[in-house]
NUGU-495288 format. One line per field, with one value per residue: residue number from 1; residue in three letters; x, y, z of N, C-alpha, C, O, CB in turn. Coordinates in Angstrom, 2 decimals, padded with zeros to 5 digits. Glycine has a CB too. Layout:
! NUGU-495288
resi c(NUM; ...) .
resn c(ALA; ...) .
n_c1 c(X; ...) .
n_c2 c(Y; ...) .
n_c3 c(Z; ...) .
ca_c1 c(X; ...) .
ca_c2 c(Y; ...) .
ca_c3 c(Z; ...) .
c_c1 c(X; ...) .
c_c2 c(Y; ...) .
c_c3 c(Z; ...) .
o_c1 c(X; ...) .
o_c2 c(Y; ...) .
o_c3 c(Z; ...) .
cb_c1 c(X; ...) .
cb_c2 c(Y; ...) .
cb_c3 c(Z; ...) .
//
This chain:
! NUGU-495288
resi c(1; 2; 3; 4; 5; 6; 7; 8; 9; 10; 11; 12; 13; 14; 15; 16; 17; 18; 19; 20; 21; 22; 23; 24; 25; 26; 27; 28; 29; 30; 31; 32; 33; 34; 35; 36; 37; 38; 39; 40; 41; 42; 43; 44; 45; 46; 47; 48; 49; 50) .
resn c(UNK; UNK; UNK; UNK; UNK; UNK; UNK; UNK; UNK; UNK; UNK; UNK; UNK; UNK; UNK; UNK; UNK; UNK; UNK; UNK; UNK; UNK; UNK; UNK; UNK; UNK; UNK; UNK; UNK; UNK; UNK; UNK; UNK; UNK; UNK; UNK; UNK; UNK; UNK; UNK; UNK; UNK; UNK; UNK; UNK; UNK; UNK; UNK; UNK; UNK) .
n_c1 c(-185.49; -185.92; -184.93; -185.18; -183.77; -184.37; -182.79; -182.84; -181.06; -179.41; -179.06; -180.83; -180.56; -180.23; -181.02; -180.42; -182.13; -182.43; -184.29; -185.97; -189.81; -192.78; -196.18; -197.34; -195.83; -195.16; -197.80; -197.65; -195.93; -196.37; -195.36; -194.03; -194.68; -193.96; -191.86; -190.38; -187.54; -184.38; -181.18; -177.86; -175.27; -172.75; -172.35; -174.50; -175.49; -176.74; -179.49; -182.54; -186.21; -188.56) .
n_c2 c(003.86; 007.01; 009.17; 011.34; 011.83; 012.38; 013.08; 013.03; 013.64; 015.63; 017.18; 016.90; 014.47; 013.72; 010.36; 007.07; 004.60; 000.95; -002.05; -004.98; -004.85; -006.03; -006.33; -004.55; -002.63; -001.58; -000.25; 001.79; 003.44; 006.71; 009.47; 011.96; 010.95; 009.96; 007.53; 005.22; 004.71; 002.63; 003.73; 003.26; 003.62; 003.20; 003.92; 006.23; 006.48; 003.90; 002.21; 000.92; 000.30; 000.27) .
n_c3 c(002.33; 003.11; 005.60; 008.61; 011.31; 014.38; 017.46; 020.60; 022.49; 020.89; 017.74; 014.99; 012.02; 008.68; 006.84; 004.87; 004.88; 004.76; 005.08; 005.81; 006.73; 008.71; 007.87; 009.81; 010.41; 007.95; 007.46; 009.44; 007.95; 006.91; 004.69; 006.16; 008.69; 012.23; 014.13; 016.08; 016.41; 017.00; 017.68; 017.04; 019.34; 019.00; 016.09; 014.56; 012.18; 011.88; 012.48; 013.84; 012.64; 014.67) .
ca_c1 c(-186.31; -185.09; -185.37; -184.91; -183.59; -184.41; -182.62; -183.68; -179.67; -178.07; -179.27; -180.98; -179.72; -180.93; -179.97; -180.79; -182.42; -183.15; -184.49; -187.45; -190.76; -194.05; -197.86; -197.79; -194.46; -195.49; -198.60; -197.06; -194.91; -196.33; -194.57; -194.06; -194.73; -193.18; -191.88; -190.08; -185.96; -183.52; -180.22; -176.99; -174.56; -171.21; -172.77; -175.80; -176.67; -177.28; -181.47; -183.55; -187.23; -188.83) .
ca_c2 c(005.00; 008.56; 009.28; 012.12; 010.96; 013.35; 011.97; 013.84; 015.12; 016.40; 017.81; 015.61; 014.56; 012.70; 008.77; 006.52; 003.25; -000.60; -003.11; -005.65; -004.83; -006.56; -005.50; -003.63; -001.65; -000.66; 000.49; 002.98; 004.29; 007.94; 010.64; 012.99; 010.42; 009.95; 006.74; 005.51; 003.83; 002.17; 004.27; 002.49; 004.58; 003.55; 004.15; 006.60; 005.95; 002.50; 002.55; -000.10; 000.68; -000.61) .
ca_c3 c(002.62; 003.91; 007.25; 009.31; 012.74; 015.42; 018.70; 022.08; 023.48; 019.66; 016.28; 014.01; 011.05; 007.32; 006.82; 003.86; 005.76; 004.33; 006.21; 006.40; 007.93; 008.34; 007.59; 010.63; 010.13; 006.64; 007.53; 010.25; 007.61; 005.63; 004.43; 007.40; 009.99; 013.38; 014.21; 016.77; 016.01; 018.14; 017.33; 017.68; 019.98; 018.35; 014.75; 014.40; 011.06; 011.79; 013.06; 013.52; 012.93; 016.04) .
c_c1 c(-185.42; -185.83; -184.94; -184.77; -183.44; -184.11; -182.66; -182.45; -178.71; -179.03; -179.57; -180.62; -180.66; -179.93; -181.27; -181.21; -182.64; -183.13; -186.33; -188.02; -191.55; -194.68; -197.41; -197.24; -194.96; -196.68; -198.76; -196.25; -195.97; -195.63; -194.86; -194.43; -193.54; -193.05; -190.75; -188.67; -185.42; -182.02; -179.00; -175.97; -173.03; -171.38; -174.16; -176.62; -176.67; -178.25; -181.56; -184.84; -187.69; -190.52) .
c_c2 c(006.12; 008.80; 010.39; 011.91; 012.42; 012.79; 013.24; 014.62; 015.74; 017.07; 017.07; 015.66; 013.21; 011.45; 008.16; 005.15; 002.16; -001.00; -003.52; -005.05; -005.75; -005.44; -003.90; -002.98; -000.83; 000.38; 001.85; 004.58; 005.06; 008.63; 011.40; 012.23; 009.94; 008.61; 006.16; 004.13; 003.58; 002.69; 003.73; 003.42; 004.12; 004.22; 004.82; 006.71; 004.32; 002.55; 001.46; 000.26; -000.01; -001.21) .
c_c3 c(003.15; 004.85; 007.98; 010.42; 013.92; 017.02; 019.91; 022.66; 022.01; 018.65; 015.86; 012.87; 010.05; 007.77; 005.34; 004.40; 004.45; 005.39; 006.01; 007.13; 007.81; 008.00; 008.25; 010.78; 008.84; 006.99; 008.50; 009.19; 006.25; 005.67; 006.07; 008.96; 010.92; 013.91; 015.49; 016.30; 016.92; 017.12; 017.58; 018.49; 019.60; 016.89; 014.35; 013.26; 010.97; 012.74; 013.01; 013.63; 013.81; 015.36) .
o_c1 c(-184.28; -187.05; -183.72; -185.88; -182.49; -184.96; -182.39; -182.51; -177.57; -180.00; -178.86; -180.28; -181.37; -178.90; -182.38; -180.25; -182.98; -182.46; -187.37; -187.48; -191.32; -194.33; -197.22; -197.79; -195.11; -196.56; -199.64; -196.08; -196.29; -194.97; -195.81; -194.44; -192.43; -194.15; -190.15; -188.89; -185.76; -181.79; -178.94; -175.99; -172.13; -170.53; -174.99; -177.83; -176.58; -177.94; -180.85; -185.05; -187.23; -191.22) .
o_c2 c(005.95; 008.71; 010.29; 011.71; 013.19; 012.21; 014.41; 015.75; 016.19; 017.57; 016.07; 016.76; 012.26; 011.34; 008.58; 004.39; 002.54; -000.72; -002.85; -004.57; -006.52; -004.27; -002.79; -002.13; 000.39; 001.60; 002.70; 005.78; 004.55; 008.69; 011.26; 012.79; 009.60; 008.20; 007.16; 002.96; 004.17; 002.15; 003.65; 004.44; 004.86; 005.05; 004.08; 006.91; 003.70; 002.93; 000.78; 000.66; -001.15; -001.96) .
o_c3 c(003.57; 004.98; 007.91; 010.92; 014.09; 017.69; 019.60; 023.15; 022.10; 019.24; 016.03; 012.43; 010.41; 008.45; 005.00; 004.26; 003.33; 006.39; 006.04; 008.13; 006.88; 007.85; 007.76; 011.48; 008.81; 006.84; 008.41; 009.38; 005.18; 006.71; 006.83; 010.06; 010.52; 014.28; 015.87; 015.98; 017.94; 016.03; 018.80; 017.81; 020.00; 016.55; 013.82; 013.16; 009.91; 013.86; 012.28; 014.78; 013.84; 016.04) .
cb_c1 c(-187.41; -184.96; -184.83; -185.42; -181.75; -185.84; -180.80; -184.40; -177.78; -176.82; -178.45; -182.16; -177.91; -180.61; -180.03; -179.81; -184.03; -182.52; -184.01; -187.49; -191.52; -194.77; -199.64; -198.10; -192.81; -196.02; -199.32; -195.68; -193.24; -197.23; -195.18; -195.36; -195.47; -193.71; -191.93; -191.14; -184.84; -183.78; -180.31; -176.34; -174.95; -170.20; -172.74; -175.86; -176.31; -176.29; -182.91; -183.43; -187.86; -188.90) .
cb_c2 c(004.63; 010.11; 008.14; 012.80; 009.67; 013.97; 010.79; 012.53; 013.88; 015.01; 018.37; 015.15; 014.32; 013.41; 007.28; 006.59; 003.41; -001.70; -002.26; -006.80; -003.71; -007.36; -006.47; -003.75; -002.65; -001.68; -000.27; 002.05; 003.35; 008.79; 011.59; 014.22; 009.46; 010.82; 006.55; 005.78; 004.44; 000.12; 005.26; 001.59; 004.65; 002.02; 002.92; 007.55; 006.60; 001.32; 003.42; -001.19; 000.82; 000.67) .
cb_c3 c(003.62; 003.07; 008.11; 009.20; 012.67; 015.30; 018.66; 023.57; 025.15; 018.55; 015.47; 013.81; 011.65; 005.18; 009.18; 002.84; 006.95; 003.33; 008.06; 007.07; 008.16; 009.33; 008.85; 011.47; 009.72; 005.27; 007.61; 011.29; 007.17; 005.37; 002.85; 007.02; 009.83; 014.35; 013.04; 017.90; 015.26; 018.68; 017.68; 016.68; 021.60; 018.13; 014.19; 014.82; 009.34; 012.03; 012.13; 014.26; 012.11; 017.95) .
//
């Protein structure tokens, strides 16, 4: 999926994500919705959807 990662102290920036969800992950995810990632701080395009 494409993701727009908006993190709270820099500039946000695009990323190209994979990764397993369940039900209840998918069903969070529409176009233009706000979701909430765990960002890695050595590597910021590595996310985990929470």
């Amino acid at each position: 999926m494409e993701l727009t990662i908006l993190p709270p102290d820099r500039m946000g920036y695009d990323i190209t994500h994979k990764q397993e969800l369940n039900q209840t992950q998918i069903s969070k995810l529409q176009n233009g919705a706000m979701i909430q990632v765990l960002v890695s701080a050595a590597d910021p395009n590595n996310i985990q959807i929470q």
